[in-house]
C-alpha positions in Angstrom: -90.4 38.0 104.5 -91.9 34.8 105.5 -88.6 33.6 108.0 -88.1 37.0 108.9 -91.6 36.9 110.1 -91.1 34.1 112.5 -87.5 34.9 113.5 -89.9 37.7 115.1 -92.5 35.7 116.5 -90.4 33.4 118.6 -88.2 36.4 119.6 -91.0 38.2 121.0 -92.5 34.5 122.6 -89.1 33.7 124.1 -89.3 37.8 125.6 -93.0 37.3 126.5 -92.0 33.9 128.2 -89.2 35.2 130.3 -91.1 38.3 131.4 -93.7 35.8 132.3 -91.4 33.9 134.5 -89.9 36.6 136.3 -93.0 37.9 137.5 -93.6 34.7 138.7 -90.4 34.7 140.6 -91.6 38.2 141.4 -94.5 36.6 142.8 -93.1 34.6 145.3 -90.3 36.6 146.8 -93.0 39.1 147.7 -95.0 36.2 149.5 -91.5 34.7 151.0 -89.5 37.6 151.7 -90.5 40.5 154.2 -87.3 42.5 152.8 -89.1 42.4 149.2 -92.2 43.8 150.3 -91.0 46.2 152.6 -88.9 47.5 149.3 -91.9 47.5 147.4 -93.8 49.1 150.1 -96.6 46.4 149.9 -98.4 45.8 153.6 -99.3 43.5 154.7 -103.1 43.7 154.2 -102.1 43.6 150.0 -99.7 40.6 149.8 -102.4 38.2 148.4 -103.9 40.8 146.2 -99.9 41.3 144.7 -99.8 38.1 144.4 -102.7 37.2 142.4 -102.0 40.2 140.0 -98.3 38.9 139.3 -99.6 34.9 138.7 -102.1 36.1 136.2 -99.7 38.6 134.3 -97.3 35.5 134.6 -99.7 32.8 133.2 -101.4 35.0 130.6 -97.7 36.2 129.5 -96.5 32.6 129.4 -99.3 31.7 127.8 -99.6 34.1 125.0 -95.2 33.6 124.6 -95.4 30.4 124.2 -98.6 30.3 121.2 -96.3 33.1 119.3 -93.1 30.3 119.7 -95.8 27.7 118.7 -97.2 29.7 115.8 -93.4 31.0 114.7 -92.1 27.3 114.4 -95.4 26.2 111.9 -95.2 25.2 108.3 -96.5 28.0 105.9 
């Protein structure tokens, strides 16, 4: 149960981490690339405000990925 347990955990981290990363990639195409936002149908006015939205879904996702990889690779 115990290895099963953390075969999960650093599953879900490495998911959580990835997500975490694409958004930030996310993140900057829609402040680089006009194509991107006009696909997104962001203005202009709400590029910043997109952008801070995906940078904190990215950090708090990397974040929180990277503690469930940290706490799946602890000794019981």
């Amino acid at each position: 149960m115990g290895k099963a347990r953390k075969a999960l955990s650093k599953l879900v981290g490495g998911i959580q981490c990835g997500l975490g990363g694409i958004v930030a990639v996310l993140a900057l195409l829609v402040y680089a690339s006009l194509a991107v936002r006009e696909a997104l149908a962001i203005a202009s006015e709400e590029v910043y405000l997109y952008i801070f939205a995906f940078m904190v879904f990215s950090a708090i996702s990397i974040a929180s990925g990277s503690i469930l990889i940290w706490e799946g690779n602890e000794e019981a």
